[in-house]
C-alpha positions in Angstrom: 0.0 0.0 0.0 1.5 3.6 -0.7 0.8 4.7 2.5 3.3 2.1 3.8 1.0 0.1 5.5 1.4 -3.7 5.0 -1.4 -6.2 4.2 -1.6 -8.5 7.3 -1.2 -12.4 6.8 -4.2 -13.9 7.9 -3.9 -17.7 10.1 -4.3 -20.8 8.8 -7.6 -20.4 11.7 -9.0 -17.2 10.4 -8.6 -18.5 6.4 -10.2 -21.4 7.8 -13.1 -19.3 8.9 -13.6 -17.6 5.8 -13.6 -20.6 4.0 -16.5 -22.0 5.9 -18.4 -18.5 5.9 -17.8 -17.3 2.5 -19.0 -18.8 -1.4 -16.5 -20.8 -2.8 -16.0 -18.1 -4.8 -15.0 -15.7 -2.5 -11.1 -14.3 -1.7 -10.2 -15.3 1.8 -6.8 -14.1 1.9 -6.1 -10.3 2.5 -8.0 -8.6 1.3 -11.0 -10.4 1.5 -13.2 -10.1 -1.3 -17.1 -11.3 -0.1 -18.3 -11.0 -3.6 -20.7 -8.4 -5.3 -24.0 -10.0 -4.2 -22.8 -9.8 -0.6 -25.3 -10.1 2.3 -24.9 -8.7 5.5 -24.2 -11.9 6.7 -20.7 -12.4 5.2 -19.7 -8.7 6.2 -19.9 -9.6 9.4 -18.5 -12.9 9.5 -15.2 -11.5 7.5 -14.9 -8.7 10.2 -15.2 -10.7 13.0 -12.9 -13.5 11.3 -10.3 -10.3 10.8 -11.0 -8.9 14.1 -10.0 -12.0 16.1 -5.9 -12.9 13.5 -3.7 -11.5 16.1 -1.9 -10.1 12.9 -4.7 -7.9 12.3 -4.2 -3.6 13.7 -6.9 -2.6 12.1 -10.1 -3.3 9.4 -10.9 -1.6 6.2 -14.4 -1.9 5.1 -14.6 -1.1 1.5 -18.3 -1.1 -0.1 -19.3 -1.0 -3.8 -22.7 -1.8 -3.7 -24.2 -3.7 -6.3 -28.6 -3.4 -7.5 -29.3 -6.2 -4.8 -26.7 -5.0 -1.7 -29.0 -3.6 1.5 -26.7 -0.7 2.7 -28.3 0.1 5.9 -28.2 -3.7 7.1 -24.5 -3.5 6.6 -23.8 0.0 7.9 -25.9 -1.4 10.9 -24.2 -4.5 11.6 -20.7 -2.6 11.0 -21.0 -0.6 13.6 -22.9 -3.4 16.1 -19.9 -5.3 15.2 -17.5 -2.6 15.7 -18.8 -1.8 19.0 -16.4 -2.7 22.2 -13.4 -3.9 19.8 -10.2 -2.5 20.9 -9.0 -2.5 17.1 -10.5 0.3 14.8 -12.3 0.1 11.9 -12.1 2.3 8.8 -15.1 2.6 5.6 -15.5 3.3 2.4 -18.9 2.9 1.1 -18.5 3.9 -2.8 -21.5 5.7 -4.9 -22.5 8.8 -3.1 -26.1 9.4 -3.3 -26.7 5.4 -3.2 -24.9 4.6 0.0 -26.0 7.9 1.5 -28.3 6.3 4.2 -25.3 3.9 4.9 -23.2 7.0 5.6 -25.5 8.3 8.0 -25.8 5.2 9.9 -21.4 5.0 10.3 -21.6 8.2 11.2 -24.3 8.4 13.9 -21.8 5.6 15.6 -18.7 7.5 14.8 -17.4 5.0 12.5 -14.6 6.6 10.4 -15.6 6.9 6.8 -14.0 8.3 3.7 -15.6 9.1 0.3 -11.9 7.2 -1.1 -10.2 4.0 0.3 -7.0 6.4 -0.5 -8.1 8.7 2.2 -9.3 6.0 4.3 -5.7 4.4 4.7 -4.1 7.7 5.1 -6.3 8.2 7.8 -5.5 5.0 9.4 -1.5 5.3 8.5 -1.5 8.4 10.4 -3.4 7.0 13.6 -1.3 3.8 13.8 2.1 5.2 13.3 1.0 7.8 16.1 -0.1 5.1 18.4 3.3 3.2 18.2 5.0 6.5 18.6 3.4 6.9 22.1 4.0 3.1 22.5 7.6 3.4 21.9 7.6 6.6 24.0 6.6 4.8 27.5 8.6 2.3 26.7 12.0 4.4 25.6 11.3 7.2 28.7 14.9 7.5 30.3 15.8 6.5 33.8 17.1 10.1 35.2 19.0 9.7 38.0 20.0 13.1 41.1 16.5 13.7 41.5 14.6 14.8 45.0 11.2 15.1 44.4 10.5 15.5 48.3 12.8 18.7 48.4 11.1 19.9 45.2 7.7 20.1 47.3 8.9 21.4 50.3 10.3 24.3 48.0 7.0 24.7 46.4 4.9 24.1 49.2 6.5 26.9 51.0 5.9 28.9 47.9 2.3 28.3 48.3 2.3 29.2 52.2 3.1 32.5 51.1 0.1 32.8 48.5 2.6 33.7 45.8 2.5 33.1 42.0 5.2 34.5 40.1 8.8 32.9 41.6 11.8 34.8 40.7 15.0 33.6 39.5 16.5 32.4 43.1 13.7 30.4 44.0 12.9 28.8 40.8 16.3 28.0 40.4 16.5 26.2 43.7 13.7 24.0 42.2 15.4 23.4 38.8 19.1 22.0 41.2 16.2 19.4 43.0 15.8 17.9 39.5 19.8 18.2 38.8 19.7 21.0 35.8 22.7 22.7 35.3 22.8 25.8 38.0 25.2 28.5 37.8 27.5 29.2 40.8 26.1 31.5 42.5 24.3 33.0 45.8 22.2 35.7 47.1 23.9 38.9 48.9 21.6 41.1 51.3 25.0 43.9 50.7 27.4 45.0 49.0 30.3 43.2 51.5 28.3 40.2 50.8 28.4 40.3 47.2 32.1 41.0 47.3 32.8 38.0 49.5 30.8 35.7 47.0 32.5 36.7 43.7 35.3 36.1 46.0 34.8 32.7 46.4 33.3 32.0 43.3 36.0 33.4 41.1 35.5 37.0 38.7 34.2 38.1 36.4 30.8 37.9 37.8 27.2 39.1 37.4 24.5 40.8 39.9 21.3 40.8 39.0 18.5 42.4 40.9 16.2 39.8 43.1 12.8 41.3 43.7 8.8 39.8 43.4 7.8 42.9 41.7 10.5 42.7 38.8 9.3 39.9 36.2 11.8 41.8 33.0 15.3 42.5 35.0 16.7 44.1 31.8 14.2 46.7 31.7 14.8 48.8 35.2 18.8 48.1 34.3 18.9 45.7 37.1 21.6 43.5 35.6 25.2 44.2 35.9 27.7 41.9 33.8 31.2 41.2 33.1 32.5 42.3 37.1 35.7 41.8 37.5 36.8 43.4 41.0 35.9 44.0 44.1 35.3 47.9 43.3 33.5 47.0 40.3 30.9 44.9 42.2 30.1 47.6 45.0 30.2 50.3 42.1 27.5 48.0 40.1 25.4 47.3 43.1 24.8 51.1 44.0 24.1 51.6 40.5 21.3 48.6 39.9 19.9 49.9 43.4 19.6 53.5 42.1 18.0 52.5 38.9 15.2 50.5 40.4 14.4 52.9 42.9 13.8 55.4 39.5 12.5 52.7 37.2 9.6 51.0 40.0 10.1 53.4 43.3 7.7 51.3 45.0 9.4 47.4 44.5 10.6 45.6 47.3 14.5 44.5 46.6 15.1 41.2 48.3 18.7 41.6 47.5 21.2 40.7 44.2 22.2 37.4 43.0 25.7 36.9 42.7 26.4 34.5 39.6 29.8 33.4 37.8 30.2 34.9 34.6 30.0 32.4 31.4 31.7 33.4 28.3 31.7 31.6 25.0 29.0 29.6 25.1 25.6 29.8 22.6 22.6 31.1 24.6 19.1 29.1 23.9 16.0 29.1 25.7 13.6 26.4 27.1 10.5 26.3 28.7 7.1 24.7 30.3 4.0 25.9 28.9 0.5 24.8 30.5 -1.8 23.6 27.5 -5.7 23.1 28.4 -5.6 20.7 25.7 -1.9 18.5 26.1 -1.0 19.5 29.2 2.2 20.0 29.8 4.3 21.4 26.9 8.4 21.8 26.3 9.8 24.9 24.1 12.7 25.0 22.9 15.2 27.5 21.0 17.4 30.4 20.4 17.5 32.5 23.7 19.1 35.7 25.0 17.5 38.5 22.8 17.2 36.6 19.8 13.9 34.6 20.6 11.6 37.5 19.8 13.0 38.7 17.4 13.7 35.1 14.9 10.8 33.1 16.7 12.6 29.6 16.1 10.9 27.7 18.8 9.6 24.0 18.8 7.6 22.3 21.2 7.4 18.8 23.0 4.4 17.3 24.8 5.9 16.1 28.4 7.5 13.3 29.8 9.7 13.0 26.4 11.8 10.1 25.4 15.8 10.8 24.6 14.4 10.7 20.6 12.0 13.4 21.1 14.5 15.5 23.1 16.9 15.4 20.2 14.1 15.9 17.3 13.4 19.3 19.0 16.3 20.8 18.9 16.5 19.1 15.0 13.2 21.2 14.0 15.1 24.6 14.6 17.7 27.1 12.1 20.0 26.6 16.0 20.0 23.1 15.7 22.6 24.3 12.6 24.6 26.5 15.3 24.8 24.4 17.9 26.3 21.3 15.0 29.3 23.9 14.7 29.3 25.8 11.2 31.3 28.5 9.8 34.0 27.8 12.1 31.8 27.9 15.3 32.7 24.9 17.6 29.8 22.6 18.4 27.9 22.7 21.5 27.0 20.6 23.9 23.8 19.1 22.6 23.4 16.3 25.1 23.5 18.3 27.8 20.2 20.5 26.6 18.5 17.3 25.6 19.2 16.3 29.5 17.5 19.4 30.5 14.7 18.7 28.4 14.0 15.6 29.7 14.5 16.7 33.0 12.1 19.7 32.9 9.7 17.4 31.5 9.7 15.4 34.3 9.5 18.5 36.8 6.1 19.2 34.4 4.3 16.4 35.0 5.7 15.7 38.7 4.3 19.1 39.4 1.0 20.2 37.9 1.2 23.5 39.7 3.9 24.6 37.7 2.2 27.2 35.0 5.0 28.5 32.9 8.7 28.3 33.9 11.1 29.7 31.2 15.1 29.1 31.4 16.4 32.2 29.4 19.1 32.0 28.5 20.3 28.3 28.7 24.4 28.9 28.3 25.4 26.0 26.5 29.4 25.2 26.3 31.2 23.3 23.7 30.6 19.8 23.3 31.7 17.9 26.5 31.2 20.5 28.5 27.8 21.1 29.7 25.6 23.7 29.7 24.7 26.3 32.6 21.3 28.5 33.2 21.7 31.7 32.7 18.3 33.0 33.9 14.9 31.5 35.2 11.6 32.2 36.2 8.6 30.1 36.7 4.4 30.8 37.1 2.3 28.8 39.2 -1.5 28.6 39.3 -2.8 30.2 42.4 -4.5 27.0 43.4 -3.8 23.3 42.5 
């Protein structure tokens, strides 16, 4: 078949049964031909006889209908006999205005049916191979290991105490280390000594960035400071992102600045959990940093995903070119973003709370080398 479907090979029990039911006449290897003077009768004992080969996905029911064929009787006993199965069945009644009762009887019990057997086994193509993919998919799911699930809902249940919905970067980045994604080095200073003492320890150059419930877009109020490479240059940056918030949002609460290593020479991607009434949870991924509004070169994953999946996102997208290594660019670290993938999908479906969470940017290294988050936020419905 052109669709790429393959005829099933009926039993030596189920030719058996045809031979018994059927004129001699009849075809009773696939496909089964019950001849043009068909009752009712043989319909059903060729579906059944199909139903039951262990061979058999699925049945097409394909109906030219000769001067003597009752069309309602068959589309009646199709769908009696269709009722309950676990295997689907397609039709095809051929000759418009004279199988148009028969039509309306499929379609009153939802059985599928096309105006051309063409379109019939497209249809069916489609819905098998998409069944196997979610078969392979539960089956492929990978084992991910450094996960605490009980420290992840302490986080977010104290979240919740506090009747919050919008977690800034500190907090949602606490949750993304529970399910072991790449988080930079990094802490939160209360002052300017503090900040000092932990670019100190983690190494310059650093970044601060402002920390605050009332600041969703840090860029915007100039509340990020990159590329520190001193002690004077962090107390000098942390009067200056102080004094622009105070003129940007005069009235937003500063819970301190985060203190984060500085990454250099890496490719900046973003990735993301989206909510859908329909799929549930859903995966984004692609190019980050300022780049993702203005190119749009996103796909999207339904959550958990399987390894394949992972990799097949990033494979839709123009950065799936960039990250391979072209025009002299090393390439990245591709395993390391499929990881995160996988591992926000899991954090999705662990935790149905979780409305929107976006990691932007995801700074991924050369190949071997990891990848590190940049930025993070996450939205969380108000009840669960």
């Amino acid at each position: 078949i052109k669709t790429g479907l393959k005829l099933a090979k009926f039993s030596e029990e189920t030719t058996a049964i045809l031979k018994k039911a059927l004129p001699a006449t009849a075809n009773i290897n696939n496909p089964v031909d019950v001849i043009g003077d068909a009752r009712s009768d043989r319909y059903l004992a060729a579906i059944k006889a199909a139903f039951d080969d262990a061979d058999v996905a699925g049945v097409f029911v394909i109906l030219t209908p000769q001067s003597m064929t009752d069309i309602d009787t068959i589309a009646a006993d199709v769908a009696r006999i269709a009722e309950g199965q676990s295997k689907p069945i397609y039709t095809s009644f051929m000759g418009q205005k004279d199988v148009a009762s028969g039509i309306d009887i499929l379609q009153t019990h939802k059985i599928p049916h096309y105006i051309l057997p063409e379109s019939m086994c497209t249809a069916f193509q489609v819905v098998y191979h998409f069944n196997q993919n979610v078969k392979t998919k539960v089956r492929h799911l990978s084992a991910l290991d450094n996960i605490q699930v009980e420290l992840a809902r302490k986080l977010m249940d104290k979240v919740h105490a506090n009747g919050r919905s919008y977690i800034p970067e500190v907090e949602t980045i606490e949750v993304l280390e529970t399910y072991g994604l790449p988080v930079p080095q990094g802490k939160l200073a209360s002052t300017a000594d503090e900040a000092v003492k932990i670019a100190e320890e983690i190494g310059y150059p650093v970044v601060l960035k402002v920390v605050s419930d009332d600041i969703i877009h840090k860029s915007e109020v100039k509340g990020v400071e990159l590329n520190l490479g001193s002690a004077k240059e962090v107390k000098d940056a942390w009067e200056r992102i102080h004094s622009n918030v105070k003129k940007a949002m005069p009235d937003a609460s500063i819970t301190g600045l985060y203190v984060i290593r500085m990454i250099k020479g890496s490719e900046e991607i973003i990735l993301g959990i989206k909510r859908d009434p329909s799929f549930g949870p859903v995966l984004m991924f692609g190019l980050g940093g300022i780049f993702v509004e203005i190119f749009k070169d996103v796909s999207f994953g339904v959550a958990p995903l399987s390894r394949d999946e992972a990799m097949h996102m990033l494979e839709q997208t123009r950065a799936f070119k960039i990250l391979k290594g072209t025009r002299g660019r090393n390439p990245r670290d591709m395993d390391s973003i499929v990881d995160a993938l996988l591992r926000l999908g899991q954090l999705a479906v662990d935790f149905p709370e979780i409305e929107e969470l976006d990691i932007n940017p995801l700074f991924v290294l050369d190949k071997g080398q990891g990848s590190v988050i940049g930025d993070a936020r996450m939205i969380l419905t108000k009840t669960v």
